[in-house]
N, C-alpha and C positions, 0 to 999 in steps of 0.2 A: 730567669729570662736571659736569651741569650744574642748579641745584636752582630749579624755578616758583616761587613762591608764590601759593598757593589764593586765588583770583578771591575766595574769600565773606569773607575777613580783609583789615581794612584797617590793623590795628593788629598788628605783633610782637611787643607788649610786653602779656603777658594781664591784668597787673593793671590797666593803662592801657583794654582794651577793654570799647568799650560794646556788650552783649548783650540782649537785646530780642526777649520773647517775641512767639509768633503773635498778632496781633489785639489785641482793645483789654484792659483789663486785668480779671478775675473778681471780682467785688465779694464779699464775705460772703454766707450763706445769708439771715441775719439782716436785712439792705441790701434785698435782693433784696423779700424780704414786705413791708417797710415802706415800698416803693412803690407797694405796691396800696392806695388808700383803704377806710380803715378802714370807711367806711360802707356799702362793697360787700360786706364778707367775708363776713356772714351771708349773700350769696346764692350762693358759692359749693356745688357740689355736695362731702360731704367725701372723694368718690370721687376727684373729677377731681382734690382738694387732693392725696390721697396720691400719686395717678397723676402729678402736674405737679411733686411733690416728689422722685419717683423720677428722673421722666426728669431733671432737675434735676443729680440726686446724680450720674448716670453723666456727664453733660455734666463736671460738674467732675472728675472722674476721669481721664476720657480727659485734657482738659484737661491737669492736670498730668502725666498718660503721655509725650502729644507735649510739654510742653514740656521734660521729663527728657531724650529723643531729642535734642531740638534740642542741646540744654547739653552733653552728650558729644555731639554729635557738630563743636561749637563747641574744645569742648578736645583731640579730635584731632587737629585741622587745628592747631592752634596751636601743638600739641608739634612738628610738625612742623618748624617756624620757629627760628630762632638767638632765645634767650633774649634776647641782647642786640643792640643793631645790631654787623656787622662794618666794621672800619676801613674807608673808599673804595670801601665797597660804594655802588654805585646801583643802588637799588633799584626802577628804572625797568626794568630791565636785568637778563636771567639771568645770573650770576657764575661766576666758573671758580674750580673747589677750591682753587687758590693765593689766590684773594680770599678765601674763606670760612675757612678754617684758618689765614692769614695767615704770612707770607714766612719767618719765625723757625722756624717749626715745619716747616720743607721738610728732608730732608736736606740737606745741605752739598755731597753728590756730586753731587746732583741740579741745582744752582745753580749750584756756580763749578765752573769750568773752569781747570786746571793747564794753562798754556803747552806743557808737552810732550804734554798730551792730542790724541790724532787724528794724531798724526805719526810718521811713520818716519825715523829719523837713519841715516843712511847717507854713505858714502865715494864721492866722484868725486875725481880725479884730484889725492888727497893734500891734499883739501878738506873737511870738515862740510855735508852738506846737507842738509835734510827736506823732505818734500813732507806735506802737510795734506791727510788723507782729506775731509774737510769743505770746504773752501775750493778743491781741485785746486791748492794755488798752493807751488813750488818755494822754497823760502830758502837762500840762501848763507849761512854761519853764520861761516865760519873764510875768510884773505885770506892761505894761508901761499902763497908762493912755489915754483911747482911742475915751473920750469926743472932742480931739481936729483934726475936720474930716482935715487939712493938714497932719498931721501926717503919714508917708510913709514908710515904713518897706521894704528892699528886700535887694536881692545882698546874701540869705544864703552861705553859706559853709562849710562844713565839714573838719576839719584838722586831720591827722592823729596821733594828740596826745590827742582829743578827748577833741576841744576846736569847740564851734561854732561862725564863724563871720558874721557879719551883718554892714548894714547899716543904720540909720533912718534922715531923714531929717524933719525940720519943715517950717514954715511959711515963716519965714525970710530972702533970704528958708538957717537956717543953719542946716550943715549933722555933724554926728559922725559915728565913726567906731566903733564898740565894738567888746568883744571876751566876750563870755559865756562859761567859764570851765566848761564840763557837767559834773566833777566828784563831784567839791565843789558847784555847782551851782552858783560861783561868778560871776556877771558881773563888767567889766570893758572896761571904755573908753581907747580906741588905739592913735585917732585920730580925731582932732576937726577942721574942715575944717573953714574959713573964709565967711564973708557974701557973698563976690561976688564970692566964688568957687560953681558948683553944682557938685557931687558927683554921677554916673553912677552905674558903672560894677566894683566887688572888688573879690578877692580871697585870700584864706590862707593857707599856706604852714605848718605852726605855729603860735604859740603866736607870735612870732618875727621878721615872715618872711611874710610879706603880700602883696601885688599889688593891686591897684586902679587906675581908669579910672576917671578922673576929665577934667573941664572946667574953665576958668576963661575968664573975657571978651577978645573975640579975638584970642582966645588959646585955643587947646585941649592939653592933657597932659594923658600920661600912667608912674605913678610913680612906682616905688617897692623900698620897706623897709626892709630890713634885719640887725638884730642884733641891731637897733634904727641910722642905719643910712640908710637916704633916698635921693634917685638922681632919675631922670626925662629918663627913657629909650627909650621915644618917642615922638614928638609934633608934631601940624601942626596949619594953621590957622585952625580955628572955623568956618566952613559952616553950619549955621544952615538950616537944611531942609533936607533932606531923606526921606524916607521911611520906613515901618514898617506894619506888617500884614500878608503879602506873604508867602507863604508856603518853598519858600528857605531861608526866613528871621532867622537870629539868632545873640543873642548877649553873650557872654560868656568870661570871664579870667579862666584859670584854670594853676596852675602849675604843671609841669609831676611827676611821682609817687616820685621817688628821688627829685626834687626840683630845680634839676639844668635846665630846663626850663619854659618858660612861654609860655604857646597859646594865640590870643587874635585874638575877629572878635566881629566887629561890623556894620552888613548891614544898619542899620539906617544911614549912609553916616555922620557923625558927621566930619570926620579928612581928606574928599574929597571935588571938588566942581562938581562932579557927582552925580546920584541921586542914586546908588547904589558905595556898593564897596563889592562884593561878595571876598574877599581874607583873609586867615588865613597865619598870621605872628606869628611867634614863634621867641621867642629872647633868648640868654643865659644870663644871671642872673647874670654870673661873667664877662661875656668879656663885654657884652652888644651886642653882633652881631648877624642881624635880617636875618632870611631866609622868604621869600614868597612862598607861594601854591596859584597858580593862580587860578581863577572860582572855587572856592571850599568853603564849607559850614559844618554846624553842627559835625566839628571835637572834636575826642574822641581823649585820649591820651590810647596805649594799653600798652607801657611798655614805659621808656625811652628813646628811639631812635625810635618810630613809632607812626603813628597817622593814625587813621581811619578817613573817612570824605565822604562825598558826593560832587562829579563832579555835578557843576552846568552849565547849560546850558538853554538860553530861551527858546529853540527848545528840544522835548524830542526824541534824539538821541542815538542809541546805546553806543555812549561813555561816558551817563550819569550814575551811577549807585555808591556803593561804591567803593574806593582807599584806599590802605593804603602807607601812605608816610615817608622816612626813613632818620630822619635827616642826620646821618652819613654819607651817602651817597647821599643826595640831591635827590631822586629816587623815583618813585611812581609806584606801580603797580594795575592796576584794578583786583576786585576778582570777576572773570571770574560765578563762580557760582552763584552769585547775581544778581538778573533782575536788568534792570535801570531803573526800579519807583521806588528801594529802599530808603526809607528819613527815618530820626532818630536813628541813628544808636547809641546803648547804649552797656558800655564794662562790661564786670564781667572780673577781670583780674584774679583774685584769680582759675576761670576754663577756660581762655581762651576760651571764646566764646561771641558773641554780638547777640542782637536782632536788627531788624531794622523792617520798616510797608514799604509794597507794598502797595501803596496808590491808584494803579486801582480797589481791592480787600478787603482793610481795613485787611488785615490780618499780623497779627504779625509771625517771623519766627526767632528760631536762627540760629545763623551760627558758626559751633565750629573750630577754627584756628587751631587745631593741625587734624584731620582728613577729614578736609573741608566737613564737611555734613551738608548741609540744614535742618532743622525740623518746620513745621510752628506747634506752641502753641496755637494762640490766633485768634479769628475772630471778628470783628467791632471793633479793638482797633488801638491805634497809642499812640507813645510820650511815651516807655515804660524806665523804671531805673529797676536797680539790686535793689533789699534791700539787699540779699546773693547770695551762689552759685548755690541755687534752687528757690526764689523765688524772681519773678518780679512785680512792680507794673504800672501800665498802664491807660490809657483815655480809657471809653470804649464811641464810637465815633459812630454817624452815619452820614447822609450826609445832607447839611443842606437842611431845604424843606420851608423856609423862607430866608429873605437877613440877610446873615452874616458877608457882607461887602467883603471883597478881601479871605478868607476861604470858602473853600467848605462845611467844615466841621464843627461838632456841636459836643461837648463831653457832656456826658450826667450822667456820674458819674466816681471817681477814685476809682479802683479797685484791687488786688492785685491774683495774682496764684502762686504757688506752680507746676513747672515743673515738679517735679517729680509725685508727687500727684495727682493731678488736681486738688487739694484745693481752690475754689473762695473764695475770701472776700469779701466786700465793707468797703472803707474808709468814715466814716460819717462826713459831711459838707464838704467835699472837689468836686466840679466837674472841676477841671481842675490843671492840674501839671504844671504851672506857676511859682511859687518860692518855688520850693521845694528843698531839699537837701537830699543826703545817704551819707554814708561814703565810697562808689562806685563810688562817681560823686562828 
């Protein structure tokens, strides 16, 4: 937005401006007669005196009428104006609202820019790389040695101090935890697990605050670490066998925006002796105490005390669809506006809205939380993430027309749009959003 200043003021400073009625200035009534000589007066008529005194009286009326008009309409125009000058304003020059309200008073989102902002962290060939929606440009992040094919990379995440964690395991099979400062580009090991541990599902809060999902014979274990001390917030025996594939299937730790909880689901049946365990359990961090969300799947966190997720059911029932569920109050409600094929449900918390895929359809759609309005963006896609508050990136999918095993579906490249825009990309070498990270998710 961009603000004139009115042609008729030369001054922005009202006390400072000189105002100057029409024409020249109204002397006294009194002024006025005493420049008729006095030696005339007796030949005036006393008709024309009272007639010449009237027209007189109205003349100064009006007079001060239009010069009242003038004077508000002088202090209109002025209110208009910044009371005081603004800093580097030239005022030769229309100014942009960041000049005139001045750079302090900008949101801080709106200004800086987090290093992992715009990127997508993703896995080549037992390597860290991102590619930057803004820029199109690829980075190598990690130089690990990729001759030895055990070698296993995953578990990314994104911290909000703009630290990335990961896991690698090798032959042996021994795993490490590491954290990549994406400012200094240091890597550093966290966590050196033992021969007989194997190492799952991990997430990062911070440098110092992290959660992992491990195995040791006999034993499953959900540990989390804060401040370098670390306790055991969950165990069970060790069922090996589950499943994995399924379109309800998901495995995830993430901790909520604040910190103070943990989500965790893992349908692979690892810590049951079922062959599924479709349930997101969320624990606090400080007490250790566990809430459950029954039949439910691919949960998002949307602020701290809510969690979006998808109602799982074998039978596709009306009461499948997305839920959001309200620690505080132990509570869930369905969002009525969403059909129940909806799966994948992804959060932009920054504008409060999510996308999810109607998978009768393949069509991608957001949905925005403060005005509840539906908009579908995207068609032949699923499996979408925020990079920002406009742009998403996504599987563009079709339906498989060969055996893909327990999936119907076949993604065919990862792509990127721009909501507002309609901007298409393509991400090169990537066709499937498997182990990728934003600083959204």
């Amino acid at each position: 937005m961009e603000i004139n200043q009115p042609n008729s003021v030369q001054n922005s400073n009202p006390a400072q401006s000189t105002l100057q009625q029409p024409g020249s200035t109204t002397l006294p009534v009194e002024q006025i007669s005493n420049n008729v000589p006095l030696q005339h007066e007796h030949k005036l008529n006393p008709i024309l005196k009272i007639l010449g005194a009237s027209i007189l009286g109205i003349a100064v009326l009006a007079g001060v009428f239009f010069a009242g008009m003038f004077f508000s309409k002088q202090k209109q125009e002025i209110a208009l104006l910044p009371t005081q000058p603004v800093p580097g304003q030239n005022t030769a020059n229309n100014n942009s609202l960041a000049d005139l309200v001045g750079e302090q008073e900008l949101s801080t989102d709106s200004v800086t820019l987090r290093i992992g902002d715009n990127k997508l962290f993703y896995i080549e060939n037992n390597n860290v790389y991102s590619y930057d929606v803004t820029t199109k440009q690829i980075k190598k992040w990690t130089a690990f040695v990729t001759t030895q094919p055990s070698l296993i990379l995953k578990s990314l995440s994104v911290t909000e101090t703009d630290d990335l964690g990961f896991v690698i395991c090798e032959t042996t099979p021994t795993c490490k935890l590491y954290v990549l400062d994406l400012e200094s580009e240091q890597l550093s090991v966290v966590k050196e697990f033992s021969n007989t541990e194997y190492k799952y599902l991990s997430d990062f809060f911070d440098k110092s605050t992290y959660a992992y999902e491990s195995s040791n014979p006999g034993k499953w274990q959900l540990n989390l670490v804060k401040n370098g001390q670390e306790k055991i917030i969950d165990s069970s025996d060790l069922i090996i066998g589950g499943r994995g594939g399924f379109i309800e299937d998901h495995q995830a730790i993430h901790f909520s925006p604040a910190g103070q909880y943990l989500l965790y689901i893992d349908t692979a049946s690892q810590r049951t002796e079922s062959v599924e365990d479709i349930n997101v359990y969320i624990y606090d961090v400080n007490s250790g105490d566990k809430k459950t969300i029954p039949d439910a799947t691919t949960p998002e966190w949307l602020d701290n005390d809510t969690i979006v997720f998808r109602r799982y059911s074998a039978k596709d029932t009306p009461n499948n669809g997305l839920y959001i569920y309200t620690l505080s109050t132990a509570s869930e409600q369905k969002i009525d506006a969403i059909m129940s094929n909806a799966y994948f449900p992804a959060v932009d918390r920054r504008q409060s809205q999510i996308t999810f895929t109607d998978l009768n359809t393949l069509e991608v759609s957001t949905y925005n939380l403060l005005d509840k309005q539906v908009v579908k963006v995207l068609d032949n896609a699923k499996n979408t993430l925020w990079l920002n508050g406009e742009t998403i990136v996504y599987n563009e999918t079709t339906r498989c027309t060969a055996d893909c095993g327990p999936s119907e579906f076949e993604s065919t490249a990862v792509k990127t749009k721009n909501i507002l825009s309609g901007e298409v990309g393509t991400i090169p070498n990537l066709i499937d959003l498997f182990e990728v990270a934003t600083n959204t998710h």
